[in-house]
N, C-alpha and C positions, 0 to 999 in steps of 0.2 A: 616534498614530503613523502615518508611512504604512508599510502592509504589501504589498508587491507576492506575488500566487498564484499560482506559473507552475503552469498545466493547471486556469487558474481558472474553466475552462467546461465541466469535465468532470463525474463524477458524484459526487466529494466536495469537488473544489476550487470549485464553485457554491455547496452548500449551506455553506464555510469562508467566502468570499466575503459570504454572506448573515449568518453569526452574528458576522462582523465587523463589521458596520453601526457606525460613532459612530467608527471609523478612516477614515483614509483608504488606502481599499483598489483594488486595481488587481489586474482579473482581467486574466490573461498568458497568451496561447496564439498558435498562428500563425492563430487568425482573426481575433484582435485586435490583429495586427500584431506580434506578438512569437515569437520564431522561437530558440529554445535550441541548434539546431542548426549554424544557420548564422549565430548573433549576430544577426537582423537585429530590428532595436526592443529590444536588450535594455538597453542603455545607457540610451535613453533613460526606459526604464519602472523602473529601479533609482534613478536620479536623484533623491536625497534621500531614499531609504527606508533606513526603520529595521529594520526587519524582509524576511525572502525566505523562502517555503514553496513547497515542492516537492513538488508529489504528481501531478506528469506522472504517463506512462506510455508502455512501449516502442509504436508501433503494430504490430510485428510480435514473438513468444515465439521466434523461431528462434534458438538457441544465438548466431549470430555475430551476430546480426541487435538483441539485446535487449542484450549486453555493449557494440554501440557507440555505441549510444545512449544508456545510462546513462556512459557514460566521458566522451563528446564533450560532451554537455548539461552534464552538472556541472560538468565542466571549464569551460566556457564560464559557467556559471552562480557557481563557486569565482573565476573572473578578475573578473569583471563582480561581485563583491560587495564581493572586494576594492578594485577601482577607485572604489567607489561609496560606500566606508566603510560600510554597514550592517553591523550590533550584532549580527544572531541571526538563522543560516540553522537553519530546521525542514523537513526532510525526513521521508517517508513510506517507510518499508519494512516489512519483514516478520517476525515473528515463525519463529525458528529456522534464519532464512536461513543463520547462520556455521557450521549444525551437517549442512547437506544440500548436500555441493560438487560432487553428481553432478547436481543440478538445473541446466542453464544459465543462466535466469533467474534463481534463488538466485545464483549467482556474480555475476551480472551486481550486483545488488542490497547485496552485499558490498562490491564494487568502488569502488561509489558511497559508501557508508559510508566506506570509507577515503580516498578523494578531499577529503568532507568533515572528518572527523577530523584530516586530517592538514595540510589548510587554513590554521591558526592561526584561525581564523574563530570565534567565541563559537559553538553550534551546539547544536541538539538534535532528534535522529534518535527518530521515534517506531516503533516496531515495532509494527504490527497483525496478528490472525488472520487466517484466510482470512473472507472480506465473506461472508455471508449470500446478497448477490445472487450471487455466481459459483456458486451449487449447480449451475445446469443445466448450465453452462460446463463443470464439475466432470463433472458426466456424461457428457456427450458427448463431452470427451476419451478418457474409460474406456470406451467402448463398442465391444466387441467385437462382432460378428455379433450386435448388437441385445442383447446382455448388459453391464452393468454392473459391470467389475469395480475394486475398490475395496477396499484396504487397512482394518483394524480400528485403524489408529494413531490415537492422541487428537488432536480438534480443540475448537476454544474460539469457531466463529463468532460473526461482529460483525458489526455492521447496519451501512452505509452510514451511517447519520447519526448515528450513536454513532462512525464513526471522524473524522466531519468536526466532532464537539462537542471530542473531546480533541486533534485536531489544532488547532483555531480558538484551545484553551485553551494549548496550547505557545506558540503564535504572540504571544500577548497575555502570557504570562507571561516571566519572567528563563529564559537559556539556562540548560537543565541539565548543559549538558558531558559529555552521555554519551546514552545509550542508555535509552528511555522502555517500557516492553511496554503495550499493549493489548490487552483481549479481549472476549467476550459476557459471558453470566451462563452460558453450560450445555457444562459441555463434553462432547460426543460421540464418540462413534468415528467416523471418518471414513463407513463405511460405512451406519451408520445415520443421520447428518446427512442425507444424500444419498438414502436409503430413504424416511424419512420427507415432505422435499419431493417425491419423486417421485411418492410417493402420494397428497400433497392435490391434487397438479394433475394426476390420471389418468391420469398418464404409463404406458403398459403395461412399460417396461421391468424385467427382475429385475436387481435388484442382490446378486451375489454377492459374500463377502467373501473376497479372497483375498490371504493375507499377504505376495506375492511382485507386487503390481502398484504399478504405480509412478506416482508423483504429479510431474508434469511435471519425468520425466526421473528421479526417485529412490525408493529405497525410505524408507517411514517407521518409525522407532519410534514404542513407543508415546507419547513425550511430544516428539515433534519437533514438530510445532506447537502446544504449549502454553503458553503462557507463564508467567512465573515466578510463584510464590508471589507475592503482594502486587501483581501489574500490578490495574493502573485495567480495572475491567468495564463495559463496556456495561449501558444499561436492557434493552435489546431482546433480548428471549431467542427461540427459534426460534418456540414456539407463537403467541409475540404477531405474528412477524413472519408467519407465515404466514397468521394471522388477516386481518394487514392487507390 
């Protein structure tokens, strides 16, 4: 099949890129002259593909800033699939996004869902946890006056190359026509996910836990980023990943 990866140079769309080897695959970004924004190369890098995966990413989280890029990309990315006849658009989103509308980026990520869904387009949106790698990102947003504050809601992190194994596997498999969950193997409290990396790498910050801080833009319950009973788990569990 040819599969084109728009955001095929980033840090899971590389390694989808790489476990698709024996396709004919085509990493899509505007350094390789493909531009979701402004259409420019998109046409031509759609051009007989059977397959489109989508695991861009906004480059700015600002409220208005992250919903117009998920709107106008897909937009641009829903015309140009349809022009192009490709079989099965696979998208990367997020675990609990339709349940946290106060997060901007969650809306935005919504948004994009339904762009897709509502397509006619064969399609299969996978939902992932929060990646493993954004812990420190994770902190640093929450830091107050050099304190870490951080909600006890459950999380299920996933390692970067456990979400690019089950996205590579959507992309190579028949569309599901709906909505896919991903997760790790451990799930923790937000709080302690974030404690514990901060500790293997001698970061001095305290992380407090407090039930009223809010996770880009929302408050969490305790199973808003969970995902369902039965989603597909990642190999990589925290201790392995921090080992590595």
């Amino acid at each position: 099949m040819k599969i084109v990866v728009i955001g095929g140079t980033g840090r899971i769309g590389s390694q989808v890129v790489r476990l698709l080897e024996g396709h004919e695959v085509v990493a899509a970004a505007p350094s390789t002259g493909v531009n979701t924004l402004t259409g420019e190369g998109l046409a031509e890098a759609l051009r007989g593909a059977d397959v489109l995966v989508d695991v861009s990413n906004s480059p700015s989280f600002a409220d208005d800033d992250v919903m117009e890029f998920f709107q106008r990309s897909t937009g641009n990315l829903v015309q140009g699939a349809r022009e192009a006849g490709v079989g099965h658009f696979v998208a990367l989103s997020v675990v609990g996004a339709d349940e946290l509308p106060d997060s901007g980026y969650l809306r935005a990520k919504v948004a994009q869902e339904k762009l897709i869904q509502e397509s006619g387009l064969a399609y299969t949106i996978v939902r992932a946890t929060q990646f493993l790698e954004f812990a420190v990102a994770i902190a640093d947003t929450s830091t107050v006056d050099g304190v870490v504050r951080l909600s006890s809601g459950g999380t299920q992190p996933i390692a970067a190359e456990d979400v690019a194994v089950a996205v590579a596997r959507a992309a190579a498999d028949s569309p599901a026509g709906g909505i896919v969950e991903i997760g790790g193997p451990d799930v923790l409290p937000m709080d302690e996910w974030i404690r514990r990396v901060l500790t293997a790498r001698k970061d001095p910050r305290e992380v407090v836990t407090d039930p009223a801080a809010q996770y880009f833009g929302t408050v969490l319950g305790k199973d808003s980023l969970v995902p369902a009973e039965g989603a597909w788990r990642g190999k990589v569990g925290l201790a392995e990943w921090l080992a590595s």
